[in-house]
Each structure stands twice: as structure tokens, then as C-alpha cells.
MDTraj code that builds the backbone (N, CA, C; nanometers):
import mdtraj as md
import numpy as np

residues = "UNK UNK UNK UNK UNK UNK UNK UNK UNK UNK UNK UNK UNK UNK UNK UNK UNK UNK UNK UNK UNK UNK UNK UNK UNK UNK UNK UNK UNK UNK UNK UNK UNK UNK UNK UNK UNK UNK UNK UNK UNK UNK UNK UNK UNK UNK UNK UNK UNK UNK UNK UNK UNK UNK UNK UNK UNK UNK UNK UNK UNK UNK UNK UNK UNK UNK UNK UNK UNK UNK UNK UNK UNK UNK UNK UNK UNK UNK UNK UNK UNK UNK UNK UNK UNK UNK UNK UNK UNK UNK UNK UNK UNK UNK UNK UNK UNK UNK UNK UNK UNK UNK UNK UNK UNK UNK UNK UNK UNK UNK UNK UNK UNK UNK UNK UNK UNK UNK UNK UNK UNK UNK UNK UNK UNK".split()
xyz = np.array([
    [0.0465, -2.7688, -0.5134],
    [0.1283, -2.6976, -0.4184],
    [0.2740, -2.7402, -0.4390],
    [0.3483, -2.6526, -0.4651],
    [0.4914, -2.6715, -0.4622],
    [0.5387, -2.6849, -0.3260],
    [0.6638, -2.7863, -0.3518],
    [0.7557, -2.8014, -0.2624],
    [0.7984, -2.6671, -0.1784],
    [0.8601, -2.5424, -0.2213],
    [0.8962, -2.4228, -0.1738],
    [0.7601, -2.3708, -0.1115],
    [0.6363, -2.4182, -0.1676],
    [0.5312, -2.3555, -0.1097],
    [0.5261, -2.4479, 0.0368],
    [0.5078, -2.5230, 0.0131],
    [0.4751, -2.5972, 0.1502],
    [0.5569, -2.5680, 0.2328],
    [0.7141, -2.5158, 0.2299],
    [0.8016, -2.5412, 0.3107],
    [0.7738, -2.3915, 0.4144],
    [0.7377, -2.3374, 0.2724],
    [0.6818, -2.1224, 0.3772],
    [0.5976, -2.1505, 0.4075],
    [0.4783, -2.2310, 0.3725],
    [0.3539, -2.2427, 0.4541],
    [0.3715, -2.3243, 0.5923],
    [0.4569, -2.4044, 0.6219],
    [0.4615, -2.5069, 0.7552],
    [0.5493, -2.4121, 0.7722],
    [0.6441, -2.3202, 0.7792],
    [0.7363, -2.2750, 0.8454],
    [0.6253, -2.1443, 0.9096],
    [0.5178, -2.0842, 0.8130],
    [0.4222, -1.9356, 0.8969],
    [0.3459, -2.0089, 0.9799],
    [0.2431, -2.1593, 0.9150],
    [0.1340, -2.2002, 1.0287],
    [0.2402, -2.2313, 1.1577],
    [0.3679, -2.2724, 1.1662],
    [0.3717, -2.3426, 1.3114],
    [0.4688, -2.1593, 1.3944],
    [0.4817, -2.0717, 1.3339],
    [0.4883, -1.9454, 1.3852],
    [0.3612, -1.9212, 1.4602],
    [0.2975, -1.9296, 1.3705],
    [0.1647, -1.8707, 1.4171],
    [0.0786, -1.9284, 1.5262],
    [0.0698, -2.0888, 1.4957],
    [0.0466, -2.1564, 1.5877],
    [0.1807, -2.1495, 1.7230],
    [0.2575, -2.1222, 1.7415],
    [0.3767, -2.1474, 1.8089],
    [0.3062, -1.9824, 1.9186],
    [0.3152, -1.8734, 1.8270],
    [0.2909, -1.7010, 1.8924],
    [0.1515, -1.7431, 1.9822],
    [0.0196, -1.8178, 1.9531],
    [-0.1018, -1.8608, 1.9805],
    [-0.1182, -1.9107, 2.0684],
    [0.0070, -2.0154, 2.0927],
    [0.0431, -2.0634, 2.2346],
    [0.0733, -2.0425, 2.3385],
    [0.1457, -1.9010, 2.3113],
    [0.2225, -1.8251, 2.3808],
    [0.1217, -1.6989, 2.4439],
    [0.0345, -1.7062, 2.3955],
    [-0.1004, -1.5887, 2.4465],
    [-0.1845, -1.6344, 2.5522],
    [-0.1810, -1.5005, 2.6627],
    [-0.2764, -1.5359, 2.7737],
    [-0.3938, -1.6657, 2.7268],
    [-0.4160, -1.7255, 2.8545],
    [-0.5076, -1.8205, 2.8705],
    [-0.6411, -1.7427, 2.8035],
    [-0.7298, -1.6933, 2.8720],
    [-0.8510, -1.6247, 2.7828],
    [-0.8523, -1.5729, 2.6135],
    [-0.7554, -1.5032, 2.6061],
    [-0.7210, -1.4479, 2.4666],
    [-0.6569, -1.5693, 2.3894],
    [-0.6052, -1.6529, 2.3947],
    [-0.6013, -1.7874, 2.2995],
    [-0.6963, -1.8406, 2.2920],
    [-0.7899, -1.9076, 2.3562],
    [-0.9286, -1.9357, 2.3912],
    [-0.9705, -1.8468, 2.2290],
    [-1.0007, -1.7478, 2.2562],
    [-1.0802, -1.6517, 2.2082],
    [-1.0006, -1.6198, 2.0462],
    [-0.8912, -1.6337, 1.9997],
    [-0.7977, -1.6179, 1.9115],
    [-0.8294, -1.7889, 1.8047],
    [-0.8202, -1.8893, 1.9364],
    [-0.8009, -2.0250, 1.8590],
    [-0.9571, -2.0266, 1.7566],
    [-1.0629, -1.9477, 1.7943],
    [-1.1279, -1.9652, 1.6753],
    [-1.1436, -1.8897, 1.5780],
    [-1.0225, -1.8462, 1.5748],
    [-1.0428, -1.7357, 1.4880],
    [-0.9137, -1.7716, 1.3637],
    [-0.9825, -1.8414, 1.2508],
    [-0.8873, -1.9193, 1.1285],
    [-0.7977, -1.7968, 1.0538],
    [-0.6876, -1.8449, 0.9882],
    [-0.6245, -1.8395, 1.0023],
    [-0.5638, -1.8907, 0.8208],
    [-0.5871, -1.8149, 0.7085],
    [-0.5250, -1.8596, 0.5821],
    [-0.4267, -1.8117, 0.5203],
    [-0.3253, -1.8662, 0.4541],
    [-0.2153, -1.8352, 0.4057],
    [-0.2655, -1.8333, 0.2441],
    [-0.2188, -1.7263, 0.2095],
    [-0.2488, -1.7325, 0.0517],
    [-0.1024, -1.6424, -0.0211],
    [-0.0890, -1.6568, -0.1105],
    [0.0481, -1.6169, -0.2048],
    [0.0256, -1.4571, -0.1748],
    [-0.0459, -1.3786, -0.2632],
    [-0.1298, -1.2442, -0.2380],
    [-0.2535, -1.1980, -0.1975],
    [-0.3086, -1.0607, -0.2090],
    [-0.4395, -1.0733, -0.2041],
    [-0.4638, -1.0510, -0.3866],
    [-0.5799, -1.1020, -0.3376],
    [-0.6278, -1.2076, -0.4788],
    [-0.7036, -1.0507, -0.5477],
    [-0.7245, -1.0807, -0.6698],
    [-0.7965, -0.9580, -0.7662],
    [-0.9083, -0.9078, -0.6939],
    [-0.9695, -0.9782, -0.6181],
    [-1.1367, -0.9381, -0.5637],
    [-1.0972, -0.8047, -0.4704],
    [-0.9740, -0.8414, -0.3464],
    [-0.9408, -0.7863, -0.2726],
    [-0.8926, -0.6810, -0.3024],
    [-0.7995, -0.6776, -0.4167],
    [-0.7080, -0.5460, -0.4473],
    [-0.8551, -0.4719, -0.4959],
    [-0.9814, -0.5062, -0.5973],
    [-1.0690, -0.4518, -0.6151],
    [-1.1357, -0.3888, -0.5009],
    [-1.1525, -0.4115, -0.4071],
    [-1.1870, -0.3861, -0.2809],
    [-1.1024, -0.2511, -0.2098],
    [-0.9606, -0.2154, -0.2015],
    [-0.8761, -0.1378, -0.2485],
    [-0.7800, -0.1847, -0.1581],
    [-0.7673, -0.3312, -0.1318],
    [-0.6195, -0.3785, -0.0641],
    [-0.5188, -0.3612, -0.1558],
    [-0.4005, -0.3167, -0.1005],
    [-0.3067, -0.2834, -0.1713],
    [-0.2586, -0.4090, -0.1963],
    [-0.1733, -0.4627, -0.3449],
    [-0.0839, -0.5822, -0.3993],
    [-0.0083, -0.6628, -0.2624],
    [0.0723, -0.5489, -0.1922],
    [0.1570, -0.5713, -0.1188],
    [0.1603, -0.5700, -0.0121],
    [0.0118, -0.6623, 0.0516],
    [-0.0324, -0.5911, 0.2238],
    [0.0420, -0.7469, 0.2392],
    [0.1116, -0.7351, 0.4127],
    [0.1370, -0.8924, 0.4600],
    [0.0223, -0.9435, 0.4656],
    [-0.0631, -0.9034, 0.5682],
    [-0.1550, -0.9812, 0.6003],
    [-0.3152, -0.8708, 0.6595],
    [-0.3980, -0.9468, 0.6364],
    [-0.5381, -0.8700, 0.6317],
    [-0.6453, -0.9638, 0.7310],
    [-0.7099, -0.8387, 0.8567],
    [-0.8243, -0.9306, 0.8899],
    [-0.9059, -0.8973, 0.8355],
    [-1.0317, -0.9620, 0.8161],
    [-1.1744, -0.9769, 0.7324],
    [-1.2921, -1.0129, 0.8549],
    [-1.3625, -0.9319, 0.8276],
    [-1.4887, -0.9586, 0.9427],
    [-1.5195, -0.8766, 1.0191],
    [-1.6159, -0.9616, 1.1417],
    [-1.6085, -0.8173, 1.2780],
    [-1.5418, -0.8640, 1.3459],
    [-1.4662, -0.7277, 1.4600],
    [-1.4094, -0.7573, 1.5420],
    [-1.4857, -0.8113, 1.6852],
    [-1.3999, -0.8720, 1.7751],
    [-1.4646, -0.9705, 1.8842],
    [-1.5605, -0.8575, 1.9454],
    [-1.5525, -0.7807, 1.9607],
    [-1.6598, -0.6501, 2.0456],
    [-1.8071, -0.6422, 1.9666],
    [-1.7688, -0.6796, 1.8011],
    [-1.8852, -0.6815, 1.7159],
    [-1.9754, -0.7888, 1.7232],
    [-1.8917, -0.9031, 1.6997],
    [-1.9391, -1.0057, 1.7004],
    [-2.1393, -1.0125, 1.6862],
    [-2.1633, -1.0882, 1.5508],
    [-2.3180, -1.1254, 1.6476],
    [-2.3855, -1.0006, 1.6085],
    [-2.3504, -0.8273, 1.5830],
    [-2.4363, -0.7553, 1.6175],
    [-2.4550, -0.7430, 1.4625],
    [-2.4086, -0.7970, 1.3694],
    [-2.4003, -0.7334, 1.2345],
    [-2.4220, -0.8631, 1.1246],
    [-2.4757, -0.8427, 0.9949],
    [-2.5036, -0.9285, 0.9123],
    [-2.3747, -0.9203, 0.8414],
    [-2.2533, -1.0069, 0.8814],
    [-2.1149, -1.0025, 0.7561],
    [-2.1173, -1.1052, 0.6648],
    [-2.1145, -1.1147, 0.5687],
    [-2.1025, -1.2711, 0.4649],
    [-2.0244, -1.3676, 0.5194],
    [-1.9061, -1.3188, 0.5811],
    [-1.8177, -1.4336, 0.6326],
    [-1.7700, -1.3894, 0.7830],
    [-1.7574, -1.5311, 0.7987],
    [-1.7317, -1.4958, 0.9922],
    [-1.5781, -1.4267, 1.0007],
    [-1.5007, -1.3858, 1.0967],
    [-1.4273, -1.3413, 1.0911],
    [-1.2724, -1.4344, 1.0830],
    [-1.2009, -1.3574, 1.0229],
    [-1.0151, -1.4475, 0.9460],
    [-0.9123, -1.3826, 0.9804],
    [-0.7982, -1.4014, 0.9386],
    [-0.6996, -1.3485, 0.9439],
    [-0.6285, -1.4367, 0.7820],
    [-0.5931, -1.3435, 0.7036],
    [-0.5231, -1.3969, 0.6250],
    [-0.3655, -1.3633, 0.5784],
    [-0.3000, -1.4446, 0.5517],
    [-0.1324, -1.4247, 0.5856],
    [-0.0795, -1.4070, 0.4149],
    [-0.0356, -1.3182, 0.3797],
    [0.0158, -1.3197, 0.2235],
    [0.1995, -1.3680, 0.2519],
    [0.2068, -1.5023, 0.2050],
    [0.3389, -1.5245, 0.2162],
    [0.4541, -1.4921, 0.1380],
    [0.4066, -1.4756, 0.0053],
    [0.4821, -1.4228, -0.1185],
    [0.5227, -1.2845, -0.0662],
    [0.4292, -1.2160, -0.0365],
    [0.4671, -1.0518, 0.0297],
    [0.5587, -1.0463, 0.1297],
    [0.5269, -1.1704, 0.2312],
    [0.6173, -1.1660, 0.3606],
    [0.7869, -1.2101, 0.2655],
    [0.7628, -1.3029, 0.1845],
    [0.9141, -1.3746, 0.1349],
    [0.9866, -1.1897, 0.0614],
    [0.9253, -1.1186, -0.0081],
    [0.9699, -1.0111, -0.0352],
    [1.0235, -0.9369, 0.0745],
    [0.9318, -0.9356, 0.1641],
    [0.9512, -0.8095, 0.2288],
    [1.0638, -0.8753, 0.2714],
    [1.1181, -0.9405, 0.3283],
    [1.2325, -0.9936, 0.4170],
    [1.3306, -1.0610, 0.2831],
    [1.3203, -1.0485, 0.1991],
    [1.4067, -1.0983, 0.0723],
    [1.4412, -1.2465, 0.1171],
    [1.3933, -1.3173, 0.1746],
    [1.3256, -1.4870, 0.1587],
    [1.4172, -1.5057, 0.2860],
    [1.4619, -1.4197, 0.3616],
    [1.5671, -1.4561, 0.4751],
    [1.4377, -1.5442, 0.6145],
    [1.5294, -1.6231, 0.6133],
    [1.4087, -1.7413, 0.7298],
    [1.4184, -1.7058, 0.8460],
    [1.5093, -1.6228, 0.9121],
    [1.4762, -1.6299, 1.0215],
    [1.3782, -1.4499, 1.0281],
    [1.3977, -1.3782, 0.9381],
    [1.3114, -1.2145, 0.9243],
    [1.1882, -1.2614, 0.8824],
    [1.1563, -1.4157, 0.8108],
    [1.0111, -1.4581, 0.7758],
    [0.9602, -1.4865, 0.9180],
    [1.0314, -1.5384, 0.9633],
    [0.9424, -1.6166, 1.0960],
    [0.9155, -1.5168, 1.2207],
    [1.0134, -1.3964, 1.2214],
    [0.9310, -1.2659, 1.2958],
    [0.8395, -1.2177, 1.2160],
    [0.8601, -1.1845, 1.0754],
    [0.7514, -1.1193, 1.0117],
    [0.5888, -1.1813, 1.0259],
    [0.5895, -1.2833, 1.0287],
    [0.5076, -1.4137, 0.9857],
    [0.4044, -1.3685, 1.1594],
    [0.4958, -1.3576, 1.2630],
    [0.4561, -1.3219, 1.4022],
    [0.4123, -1.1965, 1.3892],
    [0.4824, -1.0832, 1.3861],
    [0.4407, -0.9261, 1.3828],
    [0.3087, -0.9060, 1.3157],
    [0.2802, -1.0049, 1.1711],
    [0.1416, -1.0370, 1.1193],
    [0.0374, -1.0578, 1.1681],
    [0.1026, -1.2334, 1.2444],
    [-0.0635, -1.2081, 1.3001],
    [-0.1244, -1.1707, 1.3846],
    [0.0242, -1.0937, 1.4780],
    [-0.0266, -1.0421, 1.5925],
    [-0.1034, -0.8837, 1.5848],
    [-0.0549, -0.8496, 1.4559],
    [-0.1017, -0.7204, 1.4175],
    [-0.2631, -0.7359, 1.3586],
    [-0.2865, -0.8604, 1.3046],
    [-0.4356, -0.8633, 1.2617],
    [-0.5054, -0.8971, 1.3772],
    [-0.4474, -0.9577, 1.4509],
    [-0.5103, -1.0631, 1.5764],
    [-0.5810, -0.8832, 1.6811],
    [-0.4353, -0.8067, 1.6291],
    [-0.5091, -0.7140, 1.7666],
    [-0.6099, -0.6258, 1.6422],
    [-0.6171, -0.6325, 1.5263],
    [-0.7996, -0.5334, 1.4570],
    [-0.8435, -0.6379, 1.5353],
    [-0.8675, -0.7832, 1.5183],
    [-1.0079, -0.8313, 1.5526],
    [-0.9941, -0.7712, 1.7054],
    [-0.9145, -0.7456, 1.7931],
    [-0.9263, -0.7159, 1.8947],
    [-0.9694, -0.5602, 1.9171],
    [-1.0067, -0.4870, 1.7974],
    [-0.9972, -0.3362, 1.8075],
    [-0.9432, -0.2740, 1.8098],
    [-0.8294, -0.2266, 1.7812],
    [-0.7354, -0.2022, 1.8201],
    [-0.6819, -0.1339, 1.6508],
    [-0.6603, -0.0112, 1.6228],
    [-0.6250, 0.0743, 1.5323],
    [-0.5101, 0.0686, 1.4737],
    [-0.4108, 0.0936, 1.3720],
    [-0.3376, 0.1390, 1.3056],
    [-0.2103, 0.1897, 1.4258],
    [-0.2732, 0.3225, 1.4864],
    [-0.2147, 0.4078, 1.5875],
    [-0.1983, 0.3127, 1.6992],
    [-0.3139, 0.2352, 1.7653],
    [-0.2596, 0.1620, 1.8646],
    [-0.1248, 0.0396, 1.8267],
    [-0.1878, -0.0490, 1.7412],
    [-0.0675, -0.1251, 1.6867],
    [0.0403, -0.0815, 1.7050],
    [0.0764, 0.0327, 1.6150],
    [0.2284, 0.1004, 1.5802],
    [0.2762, 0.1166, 1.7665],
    [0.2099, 0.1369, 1.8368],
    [0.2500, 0.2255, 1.9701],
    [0.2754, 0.0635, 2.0418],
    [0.2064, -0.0670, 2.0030],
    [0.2666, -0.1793, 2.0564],
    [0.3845, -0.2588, 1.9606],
    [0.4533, -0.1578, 1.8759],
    [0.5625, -0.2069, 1.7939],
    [0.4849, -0.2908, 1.6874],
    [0.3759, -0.2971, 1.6296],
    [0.3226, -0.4199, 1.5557],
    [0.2864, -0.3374, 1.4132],
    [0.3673, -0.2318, 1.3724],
    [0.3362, -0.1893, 1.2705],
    [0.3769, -0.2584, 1.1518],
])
top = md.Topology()
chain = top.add_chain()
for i, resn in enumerate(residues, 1):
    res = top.add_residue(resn, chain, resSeq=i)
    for name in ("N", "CA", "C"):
        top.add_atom(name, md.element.get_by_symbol(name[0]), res)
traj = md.Trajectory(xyz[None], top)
């Protein structure tokens, strides 16, 4: 792990952890187990899958309503592409550390159900 890496990775986990804190009592509860990985991109498997190169961030799994009713390989994530976020905001720190938020609050609300259309209509597009 590089130096520059570590410095975007502790600067998204304590966003993220920081936005997590900041969420109703029940829905943090319910959020705090729900992990949480930073990776550069999505990886070859994923783009095979048909994630685009350039997504910020992706949830994986069922959502909390599913939970339990379905056989998934892996329990449910949220994963943060930081290389994408450093683009999208052209490495500016303080547009990473909203972006880094708008992320996971935008994956946080799929696991919550919550659509494309709903997102955009709570600004989290």
C-alpha cells in the first residue's frame, strides 16, 4: 500500500465512518453491519459482470427487506472505488470527501431499497 493510498483511504473510511455517525439511532444500528471496502476500481470480475470501469461505488448483496430470504454467496457490502472518486473530483480533497459521502449514502440507501429514481429525487445521484 502506498503512502498516497493510505492517505485517500483514511481520508474516505473516516468520511464514511464520520456520515454513519451522523445517521438516525436505528438506521446506524442497522448500517454499522453492513462493511464497507475501498478498492482502487471495480476489478475485471465486476466489469465482467457489466459494472461499468468508472462506477464510484457499488452495493453487492440483498437489500435489508431481503435479508435471510435468498441464497447470495456473499452477505451484503458496500464498496467505495477511490481511484474513480480521485478522478471524478480531479484529486480536489475537499470534492473527495463529499463525493466519498454522496457514495455511501447512495449505496447505503440500495441496501435500503431504494432505486436509481428515488436516490436522484434525495440529491444522491
Amino acid at each position: 500500500m502506498t503512502d498516497e493510498w493510505s492517505y485517500w483511504h483514511d481520508i474516505a473510511e473516516a468520511e464514511v465512518l464520520g456520515t454513519l455517525g451522523r445517521l438516525p439511532a436505528p438506521l446506524r444500528e442497522r448500517a454499522q453491519r453492513l462493511p464497507v471496502t475501498y478498492e482502487p476500481f471495480p476489478s475485471e470480475e465486476l466489469e465482467a459482470d457489466g459494472i461499468e470501469p468508472d462506477t464510484l461505488g457499488l452495493f453487492l448483496g440483498e437489500t435489508w427487506a431481503e435479508e435471510g430470504s435468498t441464497t447470495v454467496p456473499m452477505p451484503p457490502q458496500i464498496m467505495i472505488f477511490l481511484e474513480n472518486l480521485l478522478d471524478f473530483v480531479d484529486d480536489d480533497e475537499t470534492r473527495f470527501r463529499e463525493e466519498v459521502r454522496t457514495t455511501y449514502l447512495h449505496e447505503l440507501g440500495h441496501y435500503l431499497g431504494l432505486d436509481e429514481d428515488e436516490l436522484t429525487e434525495r440529491g444522491l445521484e
